[in-house]
C-alpha positions as CSV (number, residue, x, y, z in Angstrom):
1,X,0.0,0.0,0.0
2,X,0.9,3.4,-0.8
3,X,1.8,5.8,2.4
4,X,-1.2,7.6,1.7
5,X,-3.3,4.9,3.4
6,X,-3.4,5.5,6.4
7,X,-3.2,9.4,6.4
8,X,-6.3,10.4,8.6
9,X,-5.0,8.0,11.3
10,X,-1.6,9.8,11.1
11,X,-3.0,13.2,12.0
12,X,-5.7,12.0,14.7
13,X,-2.4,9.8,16.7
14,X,0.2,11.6,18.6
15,X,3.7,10.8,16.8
16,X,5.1,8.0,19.4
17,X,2.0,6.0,18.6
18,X,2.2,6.8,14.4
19,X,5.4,4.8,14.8
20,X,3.3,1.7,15.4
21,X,0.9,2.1,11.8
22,X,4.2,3.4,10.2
23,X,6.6,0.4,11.0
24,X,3.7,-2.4,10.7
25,X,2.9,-0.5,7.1
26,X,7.5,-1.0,6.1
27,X,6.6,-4.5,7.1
28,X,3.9,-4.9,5.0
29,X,5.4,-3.2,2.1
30,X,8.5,-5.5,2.1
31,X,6.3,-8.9,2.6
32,X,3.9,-7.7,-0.4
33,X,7.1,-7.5,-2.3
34,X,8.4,-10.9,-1.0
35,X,5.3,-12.0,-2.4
36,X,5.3,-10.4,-5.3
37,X,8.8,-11.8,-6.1
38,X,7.5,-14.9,-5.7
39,X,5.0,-14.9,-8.1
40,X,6.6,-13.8,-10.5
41,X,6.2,-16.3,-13.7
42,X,8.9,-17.5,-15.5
43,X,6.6,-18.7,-18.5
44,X,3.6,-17.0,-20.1
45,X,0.2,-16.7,-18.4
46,X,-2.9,-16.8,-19.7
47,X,-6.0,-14.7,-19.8
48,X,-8.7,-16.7,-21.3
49,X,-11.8,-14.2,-22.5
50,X,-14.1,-14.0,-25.1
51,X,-13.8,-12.4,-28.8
52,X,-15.1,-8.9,-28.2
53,X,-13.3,-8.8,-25.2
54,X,-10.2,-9.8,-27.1
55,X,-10.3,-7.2,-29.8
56,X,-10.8,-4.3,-27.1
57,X,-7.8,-6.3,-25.1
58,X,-5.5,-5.9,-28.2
59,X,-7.0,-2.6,-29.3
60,X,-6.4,-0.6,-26.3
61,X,-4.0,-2.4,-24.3
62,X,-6.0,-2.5,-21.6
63,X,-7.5,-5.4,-19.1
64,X,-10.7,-4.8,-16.9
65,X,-10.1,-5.3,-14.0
66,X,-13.8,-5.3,-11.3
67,X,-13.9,-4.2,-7.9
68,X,-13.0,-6.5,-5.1
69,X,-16.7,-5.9,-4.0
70,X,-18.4,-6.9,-7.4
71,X,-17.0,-10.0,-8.0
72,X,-19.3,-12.5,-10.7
73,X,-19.5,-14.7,-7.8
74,X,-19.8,-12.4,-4.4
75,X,-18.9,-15.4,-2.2
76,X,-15.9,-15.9,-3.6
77,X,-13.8,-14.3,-1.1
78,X,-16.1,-15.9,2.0
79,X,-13.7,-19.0,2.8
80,X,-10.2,-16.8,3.1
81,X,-12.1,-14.3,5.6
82,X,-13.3,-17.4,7.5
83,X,-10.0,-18.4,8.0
84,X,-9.1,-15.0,8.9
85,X,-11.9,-14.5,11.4
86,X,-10.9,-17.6,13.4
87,X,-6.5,-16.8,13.0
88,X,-7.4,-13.3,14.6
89,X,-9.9,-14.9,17.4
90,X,-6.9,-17.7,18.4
91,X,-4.5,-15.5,18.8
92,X,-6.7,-12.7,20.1
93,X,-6.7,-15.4,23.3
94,X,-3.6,-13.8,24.4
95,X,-3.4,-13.0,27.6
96,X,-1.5,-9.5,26.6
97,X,-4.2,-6.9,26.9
98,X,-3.0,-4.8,23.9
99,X,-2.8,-8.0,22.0
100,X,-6.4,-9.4,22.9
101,X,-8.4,-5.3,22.1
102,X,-6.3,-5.2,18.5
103,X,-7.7,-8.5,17.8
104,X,-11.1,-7.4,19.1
105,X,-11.5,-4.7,17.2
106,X,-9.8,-6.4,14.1
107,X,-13.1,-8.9,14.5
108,X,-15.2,-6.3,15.1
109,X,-14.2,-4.7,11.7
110,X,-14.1,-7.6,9.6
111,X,-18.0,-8.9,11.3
112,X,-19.5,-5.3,10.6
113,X,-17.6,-4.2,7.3
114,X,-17.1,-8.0,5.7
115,X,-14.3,-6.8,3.1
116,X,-15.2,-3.3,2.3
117,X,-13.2,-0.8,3.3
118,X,-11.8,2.9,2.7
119,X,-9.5,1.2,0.4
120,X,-10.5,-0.4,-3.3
121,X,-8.9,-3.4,-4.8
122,X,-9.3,-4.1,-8.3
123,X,-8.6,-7.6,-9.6
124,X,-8.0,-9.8,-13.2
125,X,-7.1,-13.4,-13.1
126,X,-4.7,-14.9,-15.6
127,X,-3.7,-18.8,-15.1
128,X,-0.4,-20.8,-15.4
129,X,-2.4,-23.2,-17.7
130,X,-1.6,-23.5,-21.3
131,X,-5.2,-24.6,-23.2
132,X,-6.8,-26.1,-20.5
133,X,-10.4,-27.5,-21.0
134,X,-11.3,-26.4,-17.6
135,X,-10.4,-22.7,-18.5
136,X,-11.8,-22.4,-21.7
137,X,-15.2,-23.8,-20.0
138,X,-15.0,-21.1,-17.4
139,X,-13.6,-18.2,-19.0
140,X,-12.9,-19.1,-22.6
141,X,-16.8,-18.8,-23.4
142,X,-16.6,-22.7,-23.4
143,X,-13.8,-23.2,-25.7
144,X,-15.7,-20.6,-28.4
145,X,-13.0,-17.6,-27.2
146,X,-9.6,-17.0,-27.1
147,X,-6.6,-17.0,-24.4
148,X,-3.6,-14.6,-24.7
149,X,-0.4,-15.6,-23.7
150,X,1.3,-12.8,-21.7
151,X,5.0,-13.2,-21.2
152,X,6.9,-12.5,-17.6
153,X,8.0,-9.1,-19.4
154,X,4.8,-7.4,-18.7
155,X,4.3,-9.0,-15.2
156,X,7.4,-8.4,-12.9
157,X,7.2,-7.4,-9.3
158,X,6.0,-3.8,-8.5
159,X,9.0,-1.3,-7.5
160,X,8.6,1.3,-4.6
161,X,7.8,4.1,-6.8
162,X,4.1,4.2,-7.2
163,X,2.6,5.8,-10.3
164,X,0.2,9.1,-9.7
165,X,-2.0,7.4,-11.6
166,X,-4.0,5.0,-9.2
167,X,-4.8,2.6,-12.4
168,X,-0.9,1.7,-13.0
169,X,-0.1,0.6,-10.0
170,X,-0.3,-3.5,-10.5
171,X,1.0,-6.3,-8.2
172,X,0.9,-10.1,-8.8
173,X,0.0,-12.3,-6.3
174,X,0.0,-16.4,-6.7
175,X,-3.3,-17.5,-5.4
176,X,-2.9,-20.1,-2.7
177,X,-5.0,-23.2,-2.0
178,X,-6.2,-24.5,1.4
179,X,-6.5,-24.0,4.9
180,X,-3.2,-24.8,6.0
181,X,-1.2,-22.2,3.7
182,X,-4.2,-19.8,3.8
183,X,-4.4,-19.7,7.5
184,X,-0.2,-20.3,8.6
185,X,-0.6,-16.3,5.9
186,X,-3.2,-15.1,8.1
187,X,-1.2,-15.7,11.3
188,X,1.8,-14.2,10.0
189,X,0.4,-11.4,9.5
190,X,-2.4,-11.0,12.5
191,X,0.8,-12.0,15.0
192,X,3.4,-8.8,13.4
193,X,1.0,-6.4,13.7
194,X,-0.2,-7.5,16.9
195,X,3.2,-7.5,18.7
196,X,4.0,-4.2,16.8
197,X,1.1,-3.0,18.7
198,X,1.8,-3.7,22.0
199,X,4.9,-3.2,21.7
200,X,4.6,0.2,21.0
201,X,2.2,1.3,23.4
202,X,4.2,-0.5,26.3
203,X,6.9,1.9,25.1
204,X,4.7,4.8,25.3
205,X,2.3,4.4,28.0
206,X,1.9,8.5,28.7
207,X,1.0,9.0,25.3
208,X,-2.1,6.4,25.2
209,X,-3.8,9.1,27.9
210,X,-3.7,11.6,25.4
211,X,-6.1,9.7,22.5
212,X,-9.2,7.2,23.2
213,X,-7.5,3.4,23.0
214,X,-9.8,2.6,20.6
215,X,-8.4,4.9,18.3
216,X,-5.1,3.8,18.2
217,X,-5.9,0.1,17.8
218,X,-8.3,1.0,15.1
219,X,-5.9,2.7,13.2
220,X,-3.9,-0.2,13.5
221,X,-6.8,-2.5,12.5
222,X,-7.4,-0.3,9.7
223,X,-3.5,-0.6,8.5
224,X,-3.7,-4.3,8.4
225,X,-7.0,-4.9,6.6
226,X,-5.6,-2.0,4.0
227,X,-1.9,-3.3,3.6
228,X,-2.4,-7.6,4.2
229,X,-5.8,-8.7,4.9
230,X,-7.8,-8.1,2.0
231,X,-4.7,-8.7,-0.2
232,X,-4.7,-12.3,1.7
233,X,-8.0,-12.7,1.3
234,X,-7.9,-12.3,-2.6
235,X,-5.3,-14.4,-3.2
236,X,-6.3,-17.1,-1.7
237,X,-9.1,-20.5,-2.6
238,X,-10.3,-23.4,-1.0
239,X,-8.4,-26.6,-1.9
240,X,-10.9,-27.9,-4.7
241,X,-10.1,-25.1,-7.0
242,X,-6.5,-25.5,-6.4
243,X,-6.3,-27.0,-10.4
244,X,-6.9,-23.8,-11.7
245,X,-3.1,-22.3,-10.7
246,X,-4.4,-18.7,-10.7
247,X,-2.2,-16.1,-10.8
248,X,-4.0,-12.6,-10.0
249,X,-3.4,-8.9,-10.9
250,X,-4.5,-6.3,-8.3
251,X,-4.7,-3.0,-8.4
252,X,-4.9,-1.4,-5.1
253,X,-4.8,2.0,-3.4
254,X,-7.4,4.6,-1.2
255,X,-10.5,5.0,-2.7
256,X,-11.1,8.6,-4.0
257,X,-7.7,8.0,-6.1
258,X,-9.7,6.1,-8.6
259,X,-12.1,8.5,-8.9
260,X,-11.1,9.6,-12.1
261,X,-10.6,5.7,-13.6
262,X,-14.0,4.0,-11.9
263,X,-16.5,2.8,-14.4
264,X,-19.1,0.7,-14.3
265,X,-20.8,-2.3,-15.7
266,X,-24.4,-1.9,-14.6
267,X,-24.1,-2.3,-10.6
268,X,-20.5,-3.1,-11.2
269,X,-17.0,-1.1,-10.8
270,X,-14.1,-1.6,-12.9
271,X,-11.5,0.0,-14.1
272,X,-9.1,-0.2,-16.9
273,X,-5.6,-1.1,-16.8
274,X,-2.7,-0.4,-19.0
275,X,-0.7,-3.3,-20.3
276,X,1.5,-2.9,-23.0
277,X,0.9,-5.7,-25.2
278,X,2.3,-3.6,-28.3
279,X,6.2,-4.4,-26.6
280,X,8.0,-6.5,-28.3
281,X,7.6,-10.3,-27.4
282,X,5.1,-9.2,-24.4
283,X,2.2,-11.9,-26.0
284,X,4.0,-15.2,-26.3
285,X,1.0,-16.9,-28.7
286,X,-2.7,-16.1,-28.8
287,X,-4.4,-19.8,-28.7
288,X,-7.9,-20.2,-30.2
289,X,-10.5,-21.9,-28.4
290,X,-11.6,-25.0,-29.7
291,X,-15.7,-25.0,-30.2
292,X,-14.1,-21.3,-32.0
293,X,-15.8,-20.9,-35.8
294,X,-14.2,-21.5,-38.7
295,X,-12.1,-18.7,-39.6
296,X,-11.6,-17.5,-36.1
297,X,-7.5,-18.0,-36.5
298,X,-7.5,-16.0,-40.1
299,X,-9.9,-12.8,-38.0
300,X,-7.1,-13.0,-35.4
301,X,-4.0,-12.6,-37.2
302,X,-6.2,-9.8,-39.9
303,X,-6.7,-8.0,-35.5
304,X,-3.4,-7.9,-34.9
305,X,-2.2,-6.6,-38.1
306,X,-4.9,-4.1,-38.2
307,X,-3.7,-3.2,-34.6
308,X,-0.4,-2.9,-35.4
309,X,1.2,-6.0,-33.6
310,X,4.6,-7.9,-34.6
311,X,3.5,-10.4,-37.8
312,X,5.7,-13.1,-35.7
313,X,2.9,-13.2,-32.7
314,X,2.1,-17.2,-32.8
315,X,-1.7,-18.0,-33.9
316,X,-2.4,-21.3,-33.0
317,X,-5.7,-23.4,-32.8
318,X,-6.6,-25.2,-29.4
319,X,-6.2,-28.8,-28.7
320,X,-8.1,-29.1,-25.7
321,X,-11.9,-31.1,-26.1
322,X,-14.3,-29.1,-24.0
């Protein structure tokens, strides 16, 4: 997350307290990255869609990428902030007092607020699977679309310097399957910031007189959910989906930032985000489904001319039976 995050929370703490939001926030920033680095592939990934989508893809170098909040499925993200509910609530048994009230009032926000926040988080998914039935079923308008092969070029870890424009600021994150790798993220995570938070405060007891409690674990609630715990819970699937190898791009930052980039698709948000596909070698092939219409690999290759793209970009008709 960007430093702006947390800024209201920086004025309304006294400075020996900011310390706590500001160093859990360095941590966060440098495990995002770990992650980041992490994910990034090595091969091309693919971003199976459908053939209008495709031609505004290639067109305008841009992916859509929907709110957080309007996913097609709006349970999606249900089992991850399960398994954060009951991470926070285990080690919320603490006997530490600071430890136990950041925990509470982590709950607290999660129960009332579910995933929403004063944050947004914009996602597209793209999968390690070359021409995979399963995709094209899903995504690939059952095998009658197309799947564009991105190389690693155009997906390598974010750098420190954040773009002013909210829209261009992408990370990658591997999704991760099941409850022991989903949960062992979660308690990483709810166990830094709540020994950051305590040990802070132990540090600075005359300066917890000056503000309401509340408001100091709050603002560190709000710097966890903002910085790891939505991103955890995004990026991360029960077991039985754990075929699909998703990789996700997410586009992340506070709220009124994407003011001036927030569409929407009936009672959807989205945004648009740049990817250069016009770089040399950034599409390894473009595959064509298999239930696709005769002709569909001439229309492609006539696209990409049309569009401008390299004459050398692979055209090559699916495999898979869907």
């Amino acid at each position: 997350m960007d430093k702006e995050t947390s800024h209201e929370d920086r004025h309304a703490l006294p400075p020996p307290l900011i310390v706590a939001v500001e160093k859990f926030a360095a941590w966060s920033k440098k495990q995002l990255l770990v992650e980041q680095n992490a994910a990034t592939p090595t091969v091309p990934l693919y971003h199976y869609t459908g053939e209008e989508a495709l031609a505004g893809i290639l067109r305008h170098e841009k992916l859509w990428c929907f709110s957080h909040l309007h996913q097609s499925d709006p349970k999606e993200f249900e089992y991850s902030l399960a398994g954060a509910l009951d991470v926070i609530r285990q080690v919320g048994k603490s006997e530490d007092f600071w430890t136990k009230h950041f925990c509470g009032c982590l709950e607290d926000m999660l129960v009332t607020n579910g995933l929403a926040s004063p944050f947004d988080f914009y996602l597209f998914s793209l999968s390690r699977h070359r021409d995979d039935p399963g995709q094209w079923r899903q995504y690939g308008r059952n095998g009658q679309g197309f799947a564009i092969g991105v190389t690693p070029l155009l997906l390598q870890p974010d750098t420190d310097v954040l773009s002013a424009q909210a829209n261009e600021n992408l990370h990658i994150g591997r999704v991760i399957y099941g409850d022991r790798e989903t949960k062992a993220r979660h308690r990483l995570v709810i166990r830094k910031a709540a020994a950051i938070t305590s040990q802070v405060v132990r540090r600075n007891r005359q300066w917890i007189d000056l503000v309401r409690p509340v408001s100091y674990l709050a603002a560190m609630a709000r710097e966890v959910l903002a910085s790891q715990l939505i991103w955890n819970c995004l990026t991360a699937k029960e077991m039985k989906f754990a075929n699909e190898r998703e990789v996700r791009g997410i586009v992340m930052g506070v709220r009124n930032r994407f003011d001036a980039h927030r569409k929407m698709l009936g009672t959807r948000a989205y945004i648009e985000v740049p990817l250069l596909l016009r770089t040399p070698s950034a599409i390894a092939e473009i595959l064509v489904g298999p239930n696709a219409p005769a002709g569909a690999e001439d229309k492609v290759r006539a696209l990409l001319q049309a569009e401008g793209y390299a004459d050398s970009i692979p055209v090559i008709c699916s495999s898979s039976t869907v």
